[in-house]
C-alpha positions as CSV (number, residue, x, y, z in Angstrom):
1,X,-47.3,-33.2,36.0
2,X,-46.5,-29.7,35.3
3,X,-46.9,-28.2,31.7
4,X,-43.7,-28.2,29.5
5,X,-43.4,-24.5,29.9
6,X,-43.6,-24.4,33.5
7,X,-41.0,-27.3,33.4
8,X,-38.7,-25.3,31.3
9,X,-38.9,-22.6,33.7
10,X,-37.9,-24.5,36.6
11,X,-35.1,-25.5,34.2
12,X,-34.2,-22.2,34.1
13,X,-34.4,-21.2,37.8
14,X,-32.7,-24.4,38.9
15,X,-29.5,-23.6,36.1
16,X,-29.4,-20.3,37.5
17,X,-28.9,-21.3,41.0
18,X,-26.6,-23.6,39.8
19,X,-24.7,-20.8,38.1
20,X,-24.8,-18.8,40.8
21,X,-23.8,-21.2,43.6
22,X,-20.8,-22.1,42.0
23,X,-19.4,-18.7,42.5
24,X,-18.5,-17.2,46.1
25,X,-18.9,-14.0,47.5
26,X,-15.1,-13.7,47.2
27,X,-14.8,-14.6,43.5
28,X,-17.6,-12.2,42.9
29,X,-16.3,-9.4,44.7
30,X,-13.2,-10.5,42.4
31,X,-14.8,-10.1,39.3
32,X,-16.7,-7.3,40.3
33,X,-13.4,-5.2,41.7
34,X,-11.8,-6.4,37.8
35,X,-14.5,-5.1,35.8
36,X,-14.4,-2.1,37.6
37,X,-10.6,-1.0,36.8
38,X,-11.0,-2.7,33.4
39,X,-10.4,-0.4,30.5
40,X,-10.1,-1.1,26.8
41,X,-9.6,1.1,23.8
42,X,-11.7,1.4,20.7
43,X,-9.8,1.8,17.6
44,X,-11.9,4.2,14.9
45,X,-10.7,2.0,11.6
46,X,-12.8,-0.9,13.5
47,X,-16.1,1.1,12.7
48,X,-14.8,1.6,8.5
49,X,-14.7,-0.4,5.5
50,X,-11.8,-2.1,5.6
51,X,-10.3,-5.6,3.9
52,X,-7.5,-7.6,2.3
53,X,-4.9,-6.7,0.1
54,X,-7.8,-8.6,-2.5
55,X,-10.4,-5.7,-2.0
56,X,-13.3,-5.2,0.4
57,X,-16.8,-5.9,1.1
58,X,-18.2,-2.7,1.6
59,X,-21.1,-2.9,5.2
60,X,-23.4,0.0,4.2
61,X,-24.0,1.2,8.3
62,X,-19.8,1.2,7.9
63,X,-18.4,4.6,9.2
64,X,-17.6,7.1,6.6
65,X,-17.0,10.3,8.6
66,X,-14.7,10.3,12.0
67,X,-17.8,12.2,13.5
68,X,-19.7,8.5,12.5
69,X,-16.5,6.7,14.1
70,X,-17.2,8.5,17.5
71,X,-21.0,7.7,17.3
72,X,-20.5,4.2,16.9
73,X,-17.7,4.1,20.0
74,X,-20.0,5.9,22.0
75,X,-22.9,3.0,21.3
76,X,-20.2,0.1,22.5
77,X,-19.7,2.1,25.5
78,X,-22.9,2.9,26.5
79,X,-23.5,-0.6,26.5
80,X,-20.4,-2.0,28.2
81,X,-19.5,0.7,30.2
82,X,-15.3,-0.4,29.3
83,X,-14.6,1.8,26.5
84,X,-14.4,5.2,26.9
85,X,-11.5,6.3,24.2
86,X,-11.2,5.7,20.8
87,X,-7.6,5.4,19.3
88,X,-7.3,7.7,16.1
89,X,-4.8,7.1,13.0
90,X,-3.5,10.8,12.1
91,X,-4.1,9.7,8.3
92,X,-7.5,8.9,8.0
93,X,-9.0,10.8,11.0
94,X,-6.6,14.0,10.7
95,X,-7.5,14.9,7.2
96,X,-5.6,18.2,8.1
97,X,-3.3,17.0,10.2
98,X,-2.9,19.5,13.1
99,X,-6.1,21.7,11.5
100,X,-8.3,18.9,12.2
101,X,-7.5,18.3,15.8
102,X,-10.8,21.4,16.8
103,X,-13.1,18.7,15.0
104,X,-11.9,15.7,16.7
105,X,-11.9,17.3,19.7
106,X,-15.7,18.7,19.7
107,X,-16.6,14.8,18.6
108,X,-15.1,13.8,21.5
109,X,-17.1,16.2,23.6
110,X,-20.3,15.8,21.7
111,X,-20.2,11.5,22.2
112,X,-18.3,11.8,25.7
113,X,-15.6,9.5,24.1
114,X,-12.1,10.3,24.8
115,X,-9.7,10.4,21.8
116,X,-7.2,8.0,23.3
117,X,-3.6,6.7,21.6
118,X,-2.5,9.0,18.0
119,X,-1.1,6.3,15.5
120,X,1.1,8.2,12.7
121,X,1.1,6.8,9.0
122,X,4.4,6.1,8.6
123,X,3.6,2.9,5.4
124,X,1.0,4.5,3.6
125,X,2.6,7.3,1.1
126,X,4.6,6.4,-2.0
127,X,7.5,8.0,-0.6
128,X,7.9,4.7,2.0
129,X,7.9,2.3,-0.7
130,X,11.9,1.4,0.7
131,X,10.6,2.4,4.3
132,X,10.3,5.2,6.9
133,X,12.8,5.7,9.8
134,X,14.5,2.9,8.0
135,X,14.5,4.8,4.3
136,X,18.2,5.0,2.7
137,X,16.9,8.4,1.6
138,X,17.6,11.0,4.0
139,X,14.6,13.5,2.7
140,X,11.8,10.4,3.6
141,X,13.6,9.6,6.7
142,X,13.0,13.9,7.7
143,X,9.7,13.6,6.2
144,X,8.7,10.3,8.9
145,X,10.5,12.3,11.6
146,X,8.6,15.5,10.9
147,X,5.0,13.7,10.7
148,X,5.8,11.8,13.8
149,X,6.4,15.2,15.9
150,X,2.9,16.7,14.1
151,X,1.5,13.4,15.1
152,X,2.9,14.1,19.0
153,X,1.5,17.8,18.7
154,X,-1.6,16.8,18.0
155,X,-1.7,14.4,20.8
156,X,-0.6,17.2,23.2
157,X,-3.0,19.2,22.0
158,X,-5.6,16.8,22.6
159,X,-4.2,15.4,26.0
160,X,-3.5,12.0,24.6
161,X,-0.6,9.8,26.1
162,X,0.3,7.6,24.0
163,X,1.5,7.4,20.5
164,X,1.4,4.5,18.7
165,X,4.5,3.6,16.3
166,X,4.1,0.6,13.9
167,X,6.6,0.5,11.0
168,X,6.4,-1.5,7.2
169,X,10.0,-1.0,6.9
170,X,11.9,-3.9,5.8
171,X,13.0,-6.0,2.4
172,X,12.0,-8.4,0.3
173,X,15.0,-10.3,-0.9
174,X,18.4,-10.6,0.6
175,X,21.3,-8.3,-0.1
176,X,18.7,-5.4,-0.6
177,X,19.1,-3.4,2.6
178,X,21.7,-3.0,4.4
179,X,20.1,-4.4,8.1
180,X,22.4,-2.5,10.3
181,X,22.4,0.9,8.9
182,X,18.6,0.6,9.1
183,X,18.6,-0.4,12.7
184,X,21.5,2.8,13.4
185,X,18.6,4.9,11.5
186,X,15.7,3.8,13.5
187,X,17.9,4.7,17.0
188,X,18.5,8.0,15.3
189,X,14.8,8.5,14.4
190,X,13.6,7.5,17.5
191,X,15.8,9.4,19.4
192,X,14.5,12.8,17.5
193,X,10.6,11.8,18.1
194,X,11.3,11.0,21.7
195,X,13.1,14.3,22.5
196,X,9.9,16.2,21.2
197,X,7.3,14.1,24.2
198,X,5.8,16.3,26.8
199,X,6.5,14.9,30.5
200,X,3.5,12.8,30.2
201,X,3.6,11.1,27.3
202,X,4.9,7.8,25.7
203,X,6.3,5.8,22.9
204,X,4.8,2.7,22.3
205,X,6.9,0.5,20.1
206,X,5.4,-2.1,18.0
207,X,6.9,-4.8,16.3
208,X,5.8,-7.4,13.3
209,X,8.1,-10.4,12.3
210,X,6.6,-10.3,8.3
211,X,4.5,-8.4,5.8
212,X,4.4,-6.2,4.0
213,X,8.1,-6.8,4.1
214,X,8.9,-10.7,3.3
215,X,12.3,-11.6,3.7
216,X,13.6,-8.9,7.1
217,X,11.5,-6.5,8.7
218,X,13.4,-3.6,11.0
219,X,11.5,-4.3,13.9
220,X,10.6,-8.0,14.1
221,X,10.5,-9.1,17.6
222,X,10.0,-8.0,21.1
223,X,13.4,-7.7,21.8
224,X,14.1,-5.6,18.6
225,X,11.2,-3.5,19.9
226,X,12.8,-3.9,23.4
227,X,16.6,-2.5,22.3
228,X,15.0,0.6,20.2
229,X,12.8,1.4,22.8
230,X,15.2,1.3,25.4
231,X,17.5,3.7,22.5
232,X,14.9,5.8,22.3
233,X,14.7,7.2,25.8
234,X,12.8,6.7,29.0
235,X,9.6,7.5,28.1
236,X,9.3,4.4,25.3
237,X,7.8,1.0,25.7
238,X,7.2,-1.8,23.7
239,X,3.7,-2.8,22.4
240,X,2.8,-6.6,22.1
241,X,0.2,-7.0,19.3
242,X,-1.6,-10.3,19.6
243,X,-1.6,-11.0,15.8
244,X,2.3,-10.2,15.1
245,X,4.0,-13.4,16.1
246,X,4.8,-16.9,14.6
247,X,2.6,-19.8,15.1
248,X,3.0,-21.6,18.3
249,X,4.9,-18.6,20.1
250,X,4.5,-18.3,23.6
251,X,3.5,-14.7,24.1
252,X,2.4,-14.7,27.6
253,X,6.8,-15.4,28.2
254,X,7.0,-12.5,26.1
255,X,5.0,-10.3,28.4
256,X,6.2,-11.6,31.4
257,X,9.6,-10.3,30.6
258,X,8.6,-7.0,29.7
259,X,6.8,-6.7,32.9
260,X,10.1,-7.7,34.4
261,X,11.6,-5.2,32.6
262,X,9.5,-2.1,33.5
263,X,9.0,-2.2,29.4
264,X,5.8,-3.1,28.6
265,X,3.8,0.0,27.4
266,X,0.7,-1.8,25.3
267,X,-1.4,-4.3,23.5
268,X,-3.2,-4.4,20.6
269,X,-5.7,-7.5,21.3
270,X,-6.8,-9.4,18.1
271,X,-6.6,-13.2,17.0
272,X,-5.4,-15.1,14.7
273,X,-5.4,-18.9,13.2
274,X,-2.6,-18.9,10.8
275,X,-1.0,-15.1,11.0
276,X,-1.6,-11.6,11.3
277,X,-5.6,-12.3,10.5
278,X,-7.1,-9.1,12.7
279,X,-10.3,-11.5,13.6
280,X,-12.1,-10.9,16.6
281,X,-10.4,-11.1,20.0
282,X,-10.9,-14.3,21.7
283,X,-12.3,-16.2,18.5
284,X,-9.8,-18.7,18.2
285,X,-7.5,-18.8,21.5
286,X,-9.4,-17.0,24.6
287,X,-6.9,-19.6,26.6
288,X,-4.0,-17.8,25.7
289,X,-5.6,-13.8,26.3
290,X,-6.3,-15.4,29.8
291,X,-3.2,-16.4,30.2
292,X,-1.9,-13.1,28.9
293,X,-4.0,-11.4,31.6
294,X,-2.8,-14.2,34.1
295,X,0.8,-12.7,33.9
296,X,-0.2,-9.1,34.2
297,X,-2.3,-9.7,37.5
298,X,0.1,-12.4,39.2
299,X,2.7,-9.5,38.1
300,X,1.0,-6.7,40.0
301,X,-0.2,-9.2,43.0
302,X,3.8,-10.1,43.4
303,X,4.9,-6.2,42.8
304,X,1.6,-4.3,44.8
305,X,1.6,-2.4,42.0
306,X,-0.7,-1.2,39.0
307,X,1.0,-2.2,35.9
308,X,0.8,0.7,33.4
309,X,-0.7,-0.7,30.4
310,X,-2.4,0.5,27.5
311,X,-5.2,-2.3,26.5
312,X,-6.2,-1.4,22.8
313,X,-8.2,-3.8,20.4
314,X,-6.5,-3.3,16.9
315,X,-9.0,-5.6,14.3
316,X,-10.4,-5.9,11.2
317,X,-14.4,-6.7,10.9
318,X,-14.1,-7.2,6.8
319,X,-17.2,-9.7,7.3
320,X,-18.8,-9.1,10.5
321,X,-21.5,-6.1,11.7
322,X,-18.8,-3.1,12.7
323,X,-20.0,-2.2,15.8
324,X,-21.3,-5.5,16.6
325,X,-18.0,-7.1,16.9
326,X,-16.6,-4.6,18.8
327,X,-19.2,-5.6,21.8
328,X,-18.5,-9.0,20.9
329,X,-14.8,-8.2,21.5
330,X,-15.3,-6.2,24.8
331,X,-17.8,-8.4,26.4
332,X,-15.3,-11.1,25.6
333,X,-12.6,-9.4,27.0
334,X,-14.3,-8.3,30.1
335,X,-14.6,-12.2,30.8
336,X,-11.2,-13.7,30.3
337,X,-9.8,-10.4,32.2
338,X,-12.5,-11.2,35.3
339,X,-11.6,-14.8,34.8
340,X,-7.8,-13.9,35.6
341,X,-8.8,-12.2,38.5
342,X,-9.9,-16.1,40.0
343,X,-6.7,-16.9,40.0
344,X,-5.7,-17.5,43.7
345,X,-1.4,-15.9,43.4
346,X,-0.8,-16.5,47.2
347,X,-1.5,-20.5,46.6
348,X,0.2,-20.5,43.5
349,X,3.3,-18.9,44.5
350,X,2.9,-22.1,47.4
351,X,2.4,-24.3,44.9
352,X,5.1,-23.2,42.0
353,X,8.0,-23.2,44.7
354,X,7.1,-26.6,45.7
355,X,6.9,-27.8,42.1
356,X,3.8,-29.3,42.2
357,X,2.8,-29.4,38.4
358,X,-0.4,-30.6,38.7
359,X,-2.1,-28.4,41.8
360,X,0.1,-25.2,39.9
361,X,-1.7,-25.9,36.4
362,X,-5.4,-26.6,37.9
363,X,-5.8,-23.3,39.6
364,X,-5.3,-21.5,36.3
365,X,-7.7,-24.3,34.5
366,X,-10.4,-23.9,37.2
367,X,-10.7,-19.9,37.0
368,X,-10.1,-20.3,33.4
369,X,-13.5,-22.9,33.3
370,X,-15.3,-20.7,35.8
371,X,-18.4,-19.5,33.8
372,X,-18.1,-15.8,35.2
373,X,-21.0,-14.4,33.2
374,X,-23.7,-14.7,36.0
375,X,-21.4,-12.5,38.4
376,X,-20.6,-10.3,35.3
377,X,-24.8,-10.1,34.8
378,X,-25.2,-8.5,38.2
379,X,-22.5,-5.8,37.5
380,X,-23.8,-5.3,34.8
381,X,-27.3,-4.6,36.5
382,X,-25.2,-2.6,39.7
383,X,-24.4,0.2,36.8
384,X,-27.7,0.6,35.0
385,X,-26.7,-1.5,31.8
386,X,-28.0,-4.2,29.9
387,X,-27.8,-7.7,30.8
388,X,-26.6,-8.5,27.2
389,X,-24.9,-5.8,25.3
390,X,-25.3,-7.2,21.9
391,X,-28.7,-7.9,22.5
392,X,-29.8,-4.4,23.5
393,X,-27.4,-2.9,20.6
394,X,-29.2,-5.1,18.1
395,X,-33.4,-3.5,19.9
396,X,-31.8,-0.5,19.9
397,X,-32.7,0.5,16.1
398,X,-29.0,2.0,15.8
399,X,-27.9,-0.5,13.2
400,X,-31.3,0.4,11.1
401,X,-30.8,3.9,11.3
402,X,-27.1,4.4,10.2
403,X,-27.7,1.9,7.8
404,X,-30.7,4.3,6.2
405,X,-28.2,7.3,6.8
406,X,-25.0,5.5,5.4
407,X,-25.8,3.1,3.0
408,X,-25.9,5.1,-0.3
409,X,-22.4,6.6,1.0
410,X,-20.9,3.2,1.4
411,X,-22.5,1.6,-2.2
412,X,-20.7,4.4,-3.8
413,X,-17.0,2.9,-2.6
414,X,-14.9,0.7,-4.6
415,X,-13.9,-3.0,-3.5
416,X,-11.9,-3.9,-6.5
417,X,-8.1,-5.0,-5.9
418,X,-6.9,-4.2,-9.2
């Protein structure tokens, strides 16, 4: 009898072949042909301390400097080969607002990471304590307008496309605000920001059904988004964050009709178990981001066309290793998107017009259970990278070194809430 190593080993071998064998040469020219157009975006406040509105735990290798936030992108895309932009927030990474566009820009060049989608701070400053674009006060609703054209200069001047809108505004008890002025104000608003776009660029609309406002938020849905988009002018589309929807809410429908509707501009990817909980993407439902990607790809196979979508992650690692979770996030990604590539559209477009439930539901199910990783090993090895991302992040001695550079930085931050 052979020794229990050896019989381990041929364990191994014989699990491998297994893998592999239950894979075509089709499905992994599929996966292969996905990965290769797949491209996701980084978001800088992922790599800083961050929390709850109860404080923060402070993560001494947590990014202090935006220079730190573009070293740590530049280590998840080295090792995944998917991420090669990093979306900036014009508060905390534009210190001087339009002055501080040289320095992003020679960080960009220095860590070959692309500053990617500008998001203005428009909930922030004391002055949107009754909102923004929706503010009864004409001098904060200027003030919003004005930082939202600085925030579109800067993009132009760094070539960026896309600018990111997400708005607090709303009210906490009824009576409070009056709901249709605010919405004639956000048209109006909108309308100003979107005259000020080069040819190139975009307006991407988000929208949030609760918090920080509690009882009516101005832009609350996908079809709120939708209509002030649509006010706004042709170069604004709507941007489906993950986390911002009830419980239970189908959002695949949701982006199904924007596709329909030539409207969808963007995601933020996150998840969630009871709301708006930023935790990694794919933690708790990787079903429904398949599914998500499912109606993007039977979209473009029914159209021949690229759908023009922004994918962003948009999460908040309060407990987990920064830059860890980020590769967590993109590895997971890059499986549920090649996973969605399985799907055969020309026999379920057979199938759904024939209404057969049962053979239209197992051809998502089987591509969805098709363990894709084996295929995704060898593209990995086709490009030079790492078999396992997190594991070569974690030999690297990264993690070690901006922890020794960092930590007496981050100990000096305050986590109290009060």
């Amino acid at each position: 009898m052979l020794p229990v190593k050896a019989r381990r080993q041929d364990a191994r071998n014989l699990n491998v072949a297994s893998e592999v064998s239950q894979m075509s040469s089709n499905q992994s020219d599929r996966v292969f042909g996905a990965l290769e157009a797949f491209r996701i975006e980084l978001p800088s406040w992922g790599f800083a301390n961050t929390g709850t509105r109860f404080g923060k735990f402070i993560q001494a290798a947590a990014a202090t400097t935006v220079e730190e936030k573009f070293s740590d992108a530049a280590q998840v895309h080295r090792l995944t080969a998917s991420c090669p932009s990093l979306a900036l927030h014009v508060q905390w990474d534009f210190p001087q607002s339009l002055a501080s566009v040289d320095t992003i820009r020679e960080c960009g060049h220095r860590h070959k990471i692309r500053p990617g989608s500008i998001n203005p701070n428009l909930f922030q400053d004391q002055s949107y304590k009754h909102g923004s674009f929706g503010n009864p006060d004409p001098i904060v609703r200027r003030r919003a307008v004005q930082h939202t054209i600085d925030s579109i200069e800067i993009a132009k001047q760094l070539k960026c496309r896309d600018l990111s809108l997400w708005f607090a505004d709303g009210s906490n008890y009824p009576g409070t605000a009056n709901i249709r002025q605010r919405k004639s104000w956000f048209e109006e608003c909108l309308k100003a920001v979107h005259a000020r776009l080069s040819p190139a660029q975009r307006l991407l609309v988000e929208y949030k059904p609760f918090e920080p406002a509690f009882y009516h938020t101005d832009i609350a849905d996908w079809g709120m988004a939708h209509l002030l988009a649509k006010a706004a002018g042709p170069q604004a589309r709507v941007l489906v964050d993950t986390g911002h929807h009830y419980l239970s809410q189908n959002i695949e429908q949701i982006v199904a009709w924007l596709l329909a509707e030539r409207m969808l501009g963007g995601f933020h990817f996150n998840d969630r178990r009871y709301a708006d909980d930023d935790l990694t993407m794919g933690s708790i439902d990787p079903y429904q981001v398949f599914r998500i990607f499912h109606e993007i790809a039977y979209f473009e196979w029914e159209t021949g066309q690229r759908a023009d979508i922004a994918y962003m992650i948009d999460q908040s690692h309060n407990l987990k290793g920064k830059i860890e979770a980020m590769i967590q996030t993109v590895t997971m990604a890059q499986q549920l998107y090649a996973k969605a590539a399985l799907v055969d559209h020309k026999a379920l477009a057979v199938v759904q017009s024939k209404s057969e439930l049962l053979s239209a539901e197992s051809l998502l199910q089987d591509a969805f259970a098709t363990d894709v990783r084996p295929a995704i090993r060898d593209w990995r090895l086709s490009k030079g990278l790492p078999e396992d991302p997190l594991d070569a992040f974690r030999q690297s001695g990264y993690l070690e070194q901006i922890t020794k550079e960092r930590g007496e930085k981050n100990s000096k931050s305050l986590s109290s809430y009060a």
